[in-house]
C-alpha positions, 0 to 999 in steps of 0.5 A, spaced: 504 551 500 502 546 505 506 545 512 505 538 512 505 534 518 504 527 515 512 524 514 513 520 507 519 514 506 523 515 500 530 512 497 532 513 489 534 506 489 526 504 489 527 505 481 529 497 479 529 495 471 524 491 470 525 492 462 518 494 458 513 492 463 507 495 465 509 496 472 513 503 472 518 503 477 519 510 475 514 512 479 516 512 485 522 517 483 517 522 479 512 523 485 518 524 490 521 530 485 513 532 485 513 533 493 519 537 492 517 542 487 511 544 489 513 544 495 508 539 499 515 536 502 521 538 504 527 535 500 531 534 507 524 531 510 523 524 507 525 519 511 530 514 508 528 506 509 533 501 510 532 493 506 527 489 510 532 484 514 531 476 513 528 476 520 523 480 518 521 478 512 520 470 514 515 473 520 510 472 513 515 468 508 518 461 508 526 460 510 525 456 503 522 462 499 526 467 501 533 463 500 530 463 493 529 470 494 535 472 497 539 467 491 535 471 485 533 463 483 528 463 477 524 457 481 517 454 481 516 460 487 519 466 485 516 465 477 509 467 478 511 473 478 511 475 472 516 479 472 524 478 470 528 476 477 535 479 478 540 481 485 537 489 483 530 487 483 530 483 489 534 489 493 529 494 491 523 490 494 526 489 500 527 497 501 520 497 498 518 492 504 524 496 509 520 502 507 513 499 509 517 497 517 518 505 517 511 508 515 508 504 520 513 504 526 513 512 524 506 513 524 505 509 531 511 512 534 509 518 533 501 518 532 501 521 525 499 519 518 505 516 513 507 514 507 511 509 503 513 511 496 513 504 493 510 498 496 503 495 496 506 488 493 499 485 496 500 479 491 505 475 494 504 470 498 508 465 504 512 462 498 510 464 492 511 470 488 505 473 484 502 478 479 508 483 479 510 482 487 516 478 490 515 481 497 508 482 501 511 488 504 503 490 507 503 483 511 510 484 512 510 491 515 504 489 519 507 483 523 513 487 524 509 492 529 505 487 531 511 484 533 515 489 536 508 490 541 507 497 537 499 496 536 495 489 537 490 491 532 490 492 525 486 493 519 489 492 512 484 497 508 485 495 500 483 500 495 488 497 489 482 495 483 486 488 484 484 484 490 489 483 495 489 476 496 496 474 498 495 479 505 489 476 505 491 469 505 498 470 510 493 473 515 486 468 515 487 465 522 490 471 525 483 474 528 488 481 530 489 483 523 483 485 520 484 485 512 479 489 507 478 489 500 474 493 496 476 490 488 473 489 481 470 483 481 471 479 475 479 481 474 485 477 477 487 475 481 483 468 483 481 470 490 482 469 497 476 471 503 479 478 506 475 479 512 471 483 509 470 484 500 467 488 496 468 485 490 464 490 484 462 489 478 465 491 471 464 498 469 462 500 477 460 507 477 464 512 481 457 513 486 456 506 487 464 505 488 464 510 494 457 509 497 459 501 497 467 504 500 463 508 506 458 504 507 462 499 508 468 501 511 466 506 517 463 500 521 468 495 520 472 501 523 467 501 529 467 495 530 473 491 529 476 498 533 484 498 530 490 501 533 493 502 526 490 502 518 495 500 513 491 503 507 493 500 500 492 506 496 492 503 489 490 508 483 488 503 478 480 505 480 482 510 474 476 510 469 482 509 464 486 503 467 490 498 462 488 493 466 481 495 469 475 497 468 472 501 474 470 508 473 473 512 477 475 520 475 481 523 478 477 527 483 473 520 486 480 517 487 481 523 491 473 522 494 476 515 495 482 517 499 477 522 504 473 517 506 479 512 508 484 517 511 478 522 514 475 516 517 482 514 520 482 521 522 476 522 526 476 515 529 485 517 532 488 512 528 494 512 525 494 512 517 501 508 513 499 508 506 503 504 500 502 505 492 501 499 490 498 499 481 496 504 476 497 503 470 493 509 467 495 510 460 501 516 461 505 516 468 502 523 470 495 520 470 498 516 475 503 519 479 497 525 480 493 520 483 499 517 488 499 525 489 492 526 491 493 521 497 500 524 499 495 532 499 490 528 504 495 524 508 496 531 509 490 534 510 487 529 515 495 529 518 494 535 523 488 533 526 490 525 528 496 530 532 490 534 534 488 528 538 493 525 541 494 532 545 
């Protein structure tokens, strides 16, 4: 059994009926009870988000947008999304969102590694909803310890297969939030410039996927110095992935996380991670990628303690 020093955020109500969609919200609930069984985490030891406040949401969405949020209005805004809109949905993207706050202020009080078990709604943006998200809880969860003075400085690390253009977009003019993303190329969404994008070819092989991810990725750290990674761990890489075509096996996600969360650990930054897509042809394939993060986070976990002694 691992003693894990990382600290993971987790509410049932995570789980939302969105009807037979390709998004499974049951996830969430299917990689907690993992944790639990194979004894990674303590049942008592998940901490417990409460909803993103309407303060903290309009730190990136528009008063307009939120009513309509907030009023679960199917409109020119919230339709995007390709998802139905109901006063459960919009409650559970603001705990997913709530959830975000929490991984990152634990990981920057406490100087540790963290994880939302939802979150990652990297698509939505000011005042609009988009592919399958209705809160842009990364940018949300950022421009709240920004807000409070936790950290000055952060890096959006984005490994989802799909770029994240809605962060991208809410922080192009915001020179002390460095967005990165990694993403298959020709594949939704319409783009958005990141500080720093890889887009990759179809059918990337898994060599070319993680040379282009380290390559790239350490000297961005380097230079640009965060006090703070929020890490955008999406496990639709997967070579079998309904909605991609890069040719990820479950061990290179695993390579994957390594590099983002090693290179965290080695430089003393503290890491929140979300889970963002997959949708691998069974949920087990899935929620074991999402698994293999949280077994690095904790890992890597007692190192970032190490250095902050």
């Amino acid at each position: 059994m691992i003693q894990c020093k990382a600290r993971f955020v987790y509410s049932n109500d995570y789980y939302c009926d969105i009807g037979d969609h390709v998004f499974r919200t049951d996830k969430y609930g299917l990689l907690h009870d993992r944790l639990v069984q194979d004894g990674l985490v303590e049942p008592d030891a998940f901490l417990e988000p409460i909803p993103a406040a309407r303060e903290d949401l309009e730190l990136v969405h528009t008063h307009e947008y939120v009513d309509d949020l907030k009023g679960h209005r199917h409109t020119h805004r919230t339709m995007r999304s390709e998802m139905p809109i109901s006063r459960g949905i919009i409650e559970a993207f603001s705990l997913g969102a709530g959830g975000t706050i929490l991984a990152a202020r634990t990981a920057l009080t406490e100087h540790t590694m963290t994880m939302n078990l939802a979150g990652g709604f990297h698509h939505a943006f000011a005042d609009w909803a988009e592919g399958f998200c209705y809160i842009n809880d990364v940018a949300v969860g950022v421009a709240r310890v920004r807000a409070d003075q936790l950290v000055q400085r952060v890096m959006v690390v984005d490994c989802d297969l799909h770029q994240g253009n809605g962060t991208a977009h809410i922080f192009r003019n915001e020179p002390h939030v460095f967005t990165f993303s990694i993403h298959q190329e020709n594949n939704y969404p319409v783009k958005r410039h990141s500080d720093l994008d890889i887009g990759l070819p179809d059918l990337c092989p898994a060599s070319l996927y993680l040379a282009e991810l380290e390559d790239n990725l350490l000297p961005a750290l380097d230079q640009f110095q965060p006090g703070f990674v929020l890490f955008v761990a999406g496990a639709d890489p997967y070579k079998d992935d309904l909605l991609g075509s890069l040719q990820l096996e479950l061990e290179d996600l695993k390579r994957r996380d390594e590099i983002v969360i090693g290179a965290c650990a080695d430089r003393a930054i503290p890491v929140g991670a979300v889970l963002a897509g997959g949708y691998a042809p069974t949920l087990s394939e899935t929620v074991q990628v999402h698994y293999q993060t949280a077994e690095i986070l904790c890992e890597q976990a007692p190192r970032l303690e190490r250095s902050h002694e």
